[in-house]
C-alpha positions in Angstrom: 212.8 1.4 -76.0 215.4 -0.7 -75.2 217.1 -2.6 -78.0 219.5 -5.6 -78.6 222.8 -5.4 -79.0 222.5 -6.6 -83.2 219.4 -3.8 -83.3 221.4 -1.2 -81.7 224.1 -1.6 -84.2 222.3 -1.9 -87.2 220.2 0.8 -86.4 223.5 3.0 -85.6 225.2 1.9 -88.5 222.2 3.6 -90.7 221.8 6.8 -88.7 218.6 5.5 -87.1 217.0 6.6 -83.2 219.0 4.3 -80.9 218.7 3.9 -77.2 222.0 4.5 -76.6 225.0 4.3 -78.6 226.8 1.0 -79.2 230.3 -0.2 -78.0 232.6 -2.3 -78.7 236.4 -2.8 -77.0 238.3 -5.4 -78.8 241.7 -6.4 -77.2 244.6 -8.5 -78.1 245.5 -11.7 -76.3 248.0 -10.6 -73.8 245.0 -7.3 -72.5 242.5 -10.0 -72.5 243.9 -12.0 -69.6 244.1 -8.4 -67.9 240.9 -7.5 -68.3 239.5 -11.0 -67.0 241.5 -10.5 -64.3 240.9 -6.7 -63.6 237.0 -7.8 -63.5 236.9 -10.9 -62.4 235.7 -12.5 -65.6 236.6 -15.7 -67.7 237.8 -14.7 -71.7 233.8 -16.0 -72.3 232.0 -13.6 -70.2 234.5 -10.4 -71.1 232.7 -9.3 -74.1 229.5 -8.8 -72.3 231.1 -7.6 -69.4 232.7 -5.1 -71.9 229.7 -4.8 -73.7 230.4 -5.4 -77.1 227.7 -5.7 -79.5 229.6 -6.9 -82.4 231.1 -10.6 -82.4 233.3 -11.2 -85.6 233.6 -15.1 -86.9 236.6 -16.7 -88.6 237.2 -19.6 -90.5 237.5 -22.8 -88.8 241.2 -23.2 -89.3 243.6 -24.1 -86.4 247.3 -22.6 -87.1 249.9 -24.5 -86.9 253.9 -23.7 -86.1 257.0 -24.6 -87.5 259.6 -26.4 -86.1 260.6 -23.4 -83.5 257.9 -22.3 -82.8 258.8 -18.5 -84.0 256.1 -18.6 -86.6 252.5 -19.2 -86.5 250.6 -20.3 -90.0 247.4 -18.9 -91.2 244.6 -20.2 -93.0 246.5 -19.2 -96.3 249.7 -20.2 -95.7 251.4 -17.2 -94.4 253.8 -17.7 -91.3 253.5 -14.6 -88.3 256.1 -13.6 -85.7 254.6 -15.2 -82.3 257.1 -13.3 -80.4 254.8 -10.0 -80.6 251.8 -8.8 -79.5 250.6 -7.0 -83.1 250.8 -8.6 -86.6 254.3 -9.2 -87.5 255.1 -11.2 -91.4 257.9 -14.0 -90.2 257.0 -16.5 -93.7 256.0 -14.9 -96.9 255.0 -17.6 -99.3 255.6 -15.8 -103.0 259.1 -14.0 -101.2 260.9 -15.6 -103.8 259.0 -16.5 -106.7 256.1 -14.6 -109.3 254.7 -18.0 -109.8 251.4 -18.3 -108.5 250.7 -21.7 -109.1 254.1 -22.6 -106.8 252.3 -22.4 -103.8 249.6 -24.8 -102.5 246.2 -22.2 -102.0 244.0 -22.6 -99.5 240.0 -24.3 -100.8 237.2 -21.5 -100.2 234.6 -24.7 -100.8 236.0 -26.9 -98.4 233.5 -28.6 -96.4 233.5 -27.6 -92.2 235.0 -24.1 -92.9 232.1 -22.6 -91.6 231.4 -25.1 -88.8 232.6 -22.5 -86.0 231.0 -19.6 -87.0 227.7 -21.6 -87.4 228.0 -22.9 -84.3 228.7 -19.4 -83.1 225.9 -17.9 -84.6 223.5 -20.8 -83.2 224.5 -20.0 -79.3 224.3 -16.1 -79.7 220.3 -16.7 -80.5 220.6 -13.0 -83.0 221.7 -10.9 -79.8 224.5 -9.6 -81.2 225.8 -8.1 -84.5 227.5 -10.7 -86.1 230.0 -10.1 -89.2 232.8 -12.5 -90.7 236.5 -11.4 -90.2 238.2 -10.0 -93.5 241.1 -8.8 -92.2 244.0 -8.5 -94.3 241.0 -8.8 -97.2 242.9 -7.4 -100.5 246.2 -5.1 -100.3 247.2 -6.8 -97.2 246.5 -10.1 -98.3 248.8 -9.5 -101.1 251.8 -8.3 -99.4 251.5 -10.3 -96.7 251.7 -13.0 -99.3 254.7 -11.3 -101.4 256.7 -9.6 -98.8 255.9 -6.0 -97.5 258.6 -4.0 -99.4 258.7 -6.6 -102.5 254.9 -6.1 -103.2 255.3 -2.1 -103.4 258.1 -2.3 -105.7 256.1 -4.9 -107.4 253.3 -2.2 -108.0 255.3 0.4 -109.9 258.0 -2.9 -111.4 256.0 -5.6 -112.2 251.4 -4.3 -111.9 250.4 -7.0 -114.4 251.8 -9.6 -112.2 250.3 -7.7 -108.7 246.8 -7.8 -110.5 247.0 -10.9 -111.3 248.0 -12.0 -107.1 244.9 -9.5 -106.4 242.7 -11.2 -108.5 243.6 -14.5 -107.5 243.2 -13.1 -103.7 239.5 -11.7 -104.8 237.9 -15.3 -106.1 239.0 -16.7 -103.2 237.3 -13.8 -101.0 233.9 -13.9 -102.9 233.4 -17.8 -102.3 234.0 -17.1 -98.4 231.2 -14.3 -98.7 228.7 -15.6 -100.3 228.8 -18.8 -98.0 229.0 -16.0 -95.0 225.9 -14.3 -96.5 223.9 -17.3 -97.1 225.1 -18.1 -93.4 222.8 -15.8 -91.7 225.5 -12.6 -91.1 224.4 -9.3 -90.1 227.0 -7.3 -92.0 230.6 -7.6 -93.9 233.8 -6.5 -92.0 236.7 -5.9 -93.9 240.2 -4.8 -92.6 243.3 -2.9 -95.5 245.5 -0.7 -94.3 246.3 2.1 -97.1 247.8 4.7 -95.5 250.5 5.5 -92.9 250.5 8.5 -90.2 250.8 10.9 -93.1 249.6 10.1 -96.4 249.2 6.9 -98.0 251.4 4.0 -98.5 251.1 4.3 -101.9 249.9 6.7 -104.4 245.7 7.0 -104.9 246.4 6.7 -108.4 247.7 3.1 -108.0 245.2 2.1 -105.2 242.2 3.7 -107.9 243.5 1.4 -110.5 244.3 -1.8 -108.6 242.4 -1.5 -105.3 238.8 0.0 -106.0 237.5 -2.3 -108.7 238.5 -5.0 -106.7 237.3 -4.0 -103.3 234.0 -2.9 -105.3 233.4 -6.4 -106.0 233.9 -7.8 -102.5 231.8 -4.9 -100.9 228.9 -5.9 -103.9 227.5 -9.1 -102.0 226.7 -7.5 -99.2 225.0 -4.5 -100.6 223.2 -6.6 -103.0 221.9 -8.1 -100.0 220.9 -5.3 -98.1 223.8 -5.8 -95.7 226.3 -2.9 -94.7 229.9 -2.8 -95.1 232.1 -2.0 -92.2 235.9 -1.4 -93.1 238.5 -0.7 -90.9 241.6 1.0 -92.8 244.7 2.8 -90.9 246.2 5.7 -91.6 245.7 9.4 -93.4 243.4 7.8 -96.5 241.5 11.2 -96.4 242.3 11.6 -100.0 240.2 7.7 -101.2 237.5 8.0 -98.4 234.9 9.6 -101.0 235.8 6.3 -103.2 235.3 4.4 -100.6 231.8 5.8 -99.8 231.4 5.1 -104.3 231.4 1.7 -103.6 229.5 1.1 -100.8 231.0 1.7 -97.6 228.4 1.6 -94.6 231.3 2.0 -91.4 234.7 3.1 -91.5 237.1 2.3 -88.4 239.6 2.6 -86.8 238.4 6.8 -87.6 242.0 7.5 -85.6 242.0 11.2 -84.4 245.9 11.4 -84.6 245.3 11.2 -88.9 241.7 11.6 -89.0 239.8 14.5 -88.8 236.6 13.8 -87.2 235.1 16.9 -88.0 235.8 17.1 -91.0 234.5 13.8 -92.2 231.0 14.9 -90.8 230.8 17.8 -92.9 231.8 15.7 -95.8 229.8 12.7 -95.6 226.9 14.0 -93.1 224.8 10.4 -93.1 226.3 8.8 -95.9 228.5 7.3 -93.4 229.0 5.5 -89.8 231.8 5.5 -87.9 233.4 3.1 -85.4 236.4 3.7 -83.2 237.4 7.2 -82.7 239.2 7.1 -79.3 242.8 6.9 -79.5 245.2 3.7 -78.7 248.2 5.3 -79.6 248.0 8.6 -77.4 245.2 8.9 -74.8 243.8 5.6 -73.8 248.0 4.1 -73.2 249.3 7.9 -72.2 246.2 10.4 -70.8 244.8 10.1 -67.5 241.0 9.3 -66.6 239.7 12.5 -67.1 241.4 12.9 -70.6 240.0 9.9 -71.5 236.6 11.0 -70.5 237.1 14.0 -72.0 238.2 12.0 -75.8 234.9 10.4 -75.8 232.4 12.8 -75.3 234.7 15.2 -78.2 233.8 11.5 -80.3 230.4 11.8 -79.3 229.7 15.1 -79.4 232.0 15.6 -83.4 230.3 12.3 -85.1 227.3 11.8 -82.9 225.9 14.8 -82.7 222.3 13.0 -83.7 223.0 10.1 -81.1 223.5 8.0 -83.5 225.7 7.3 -86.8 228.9 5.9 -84.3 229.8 2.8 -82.6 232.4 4.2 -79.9 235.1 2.5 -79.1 239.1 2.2 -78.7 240.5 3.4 -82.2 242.6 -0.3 -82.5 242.5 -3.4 -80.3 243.5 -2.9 -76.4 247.2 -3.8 -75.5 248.6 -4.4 -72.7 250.3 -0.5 -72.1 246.7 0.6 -71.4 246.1 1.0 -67.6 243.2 -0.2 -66.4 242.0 2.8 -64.9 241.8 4.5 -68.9 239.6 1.6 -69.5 237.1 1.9 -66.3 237.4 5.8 -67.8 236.5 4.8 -71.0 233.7 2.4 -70.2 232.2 5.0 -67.5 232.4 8.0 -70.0 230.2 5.6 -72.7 227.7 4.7 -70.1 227.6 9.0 -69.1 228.0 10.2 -72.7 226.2 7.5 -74.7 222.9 6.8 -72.7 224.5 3.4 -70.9 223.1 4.4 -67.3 224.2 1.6 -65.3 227.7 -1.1 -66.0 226.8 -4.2 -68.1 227.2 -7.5 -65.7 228.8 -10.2 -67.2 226.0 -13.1 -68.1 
């Protein structure tokens, strides 16, 4: 059989027979004018010269910069460092002030939000698996709102007032999925970092108390709908990952090898749960030659796809630009070998 790319990752996502295993290699600005020009590509064709199978859809919200240009403005207000590659806080809205009715919040009704993805949807003709972009969904949203440092003191100081900004953060979030859902997607993708290289940012007592019931609710319109949950979530969060799977979680990326035991999280949750990443951004694919990298995927493969299915493999985190590009031919050729892609995917 030979599926399409959306089939092939909904089918993976719930442990079902697959052809071959989806991919997906996501990249930040800077690799992706690499890549097109490592393979001869425009930034249109890469994904399917890459061979992704997932395409994720944002609100239709241009940012905007302030006056030197050192800070670029997303859709709710909060300014980021343009002078790096990653996610860097330069403008925190609530920095100085508990109030939440200061600040001006973005409309989840507003008319034309929706207007890209749509169109987006319209041209990809259901080849692809299509999710909208909740990144920075909850805990994220929160501090990137309050200030890094000022929201975690704020947890232990001041937790009436951080529900309150999470609850705020969630009624905003529902309105955007359920017009997603009644949009036509394929699937929720949601992105909250909870835990650092060792342990968690914070204590699994607080995130039980003010981070579960709240991601609960943002997960339950998807399941209600028969739609799975992907979540990508950095760090060692071992210790909440059965909570996780409680409320509903289909995928979990970045599965990072460095704090994430890959083993170990198929004995736990055998097919209770997907996985998508697994090959390392911070230490092979940057710092290992070829033949490492080969060797990283198929230990991916062969740990959480032992079935052939269950795993969308790919780069743990997006691509930057201190990945050679021979780690990434190694990568793509050890999918096609390892994963049942026989032959490269041409760009169309």
């Amino acid at each position: 059989m030979t599926l399409t790319h959306k089939e092939r990752m909904r089918r993976a996502l719930t442990h079902q027979p697959v052809d071959r295993l989806p991919t997906q290699i996501n990249y930040t600005d800077a690799m992706g004018e690499i890549l097109c020009r490592h393979f001869g590509v425009s930034p249109q064709e890469l994904p399917a010269r890459l061979d992704n199978h997932m395409i994720r859809v944002d609100l239709n919200h241009t940012p905007y910069l302030n006056e030197d240009g050192s800070a670029r403005y997303d859709w709710w207000g909060v300014g980021w460092d343009t002078k790096v590659e990653g996610y860097w806080p330069a403008d925190a809205p609530l920095a100085h002030t508990k109030d939440l009715d200061s600040i001006r919040w973005p409309d989840p009704h507003a008319p034309g939000l929706l207007d890209r993805a749509e169109q987006i949807m319209e041209a990809d003709k259901g080849e692809h698996f299509i999710t909208p972009n909740f990144g920075f969904c909850l805990y994220e949203r929160a501090w990137s709102l309050r200030g890094f440092e000022t929201l975690n003191m704020d947890m232990i100081t001041d937790p009436d007032f951080v529900e309150a900004l999470l609850d705020r953060i969630v009624e905003i979030q529902l309105v955007l999925i359920r017009r997603f859902i009644d949009l036509g997607v394929d699937g929720g993708y949601f992105g909250d970092d909870y835990g650092a290289q060792k342990n968690m940012l914070f204590s699994p007592r607080l995130w039980r108390k003010m981070i579960k019931p709240r991601l609960a609710r943002l997960f339950a319109p998807f399941r209600e709908a028969g739609l799975p949950v992907l979540m990508h979530s950095d760090g060692d969060i071992a210790v909440i990952m059965p909570d996780l799977v409680e409320i509903g979680l289909t995928c979990f990326n970045p599965v990072q090898p460095e704090v994430t035991d890959h083993a170990w999280l198929k004995q736990t949750f055998g097919t209770k749960l997907a996985y998508y990443g697994g090959v390392s951004t911070q230490t092979v694919m940057p710092f290992g030659t070829p033949e490492e990298v080969r060797a990283a995927v198929k230990s991916c493969i062969d740990t959480l796809a032992p079935d052939g299915t269950g795993l969308v493999i790919a780069p743990s985190h997006r691509m930057m630009v201190d990945i050679p590009m021979a780690n990434v031919e190694a990568f793509m050729d050890a999918c096609r070998e390892y994963g049942g892609m026989s032959e490269p995917v041409a760009a169309v």
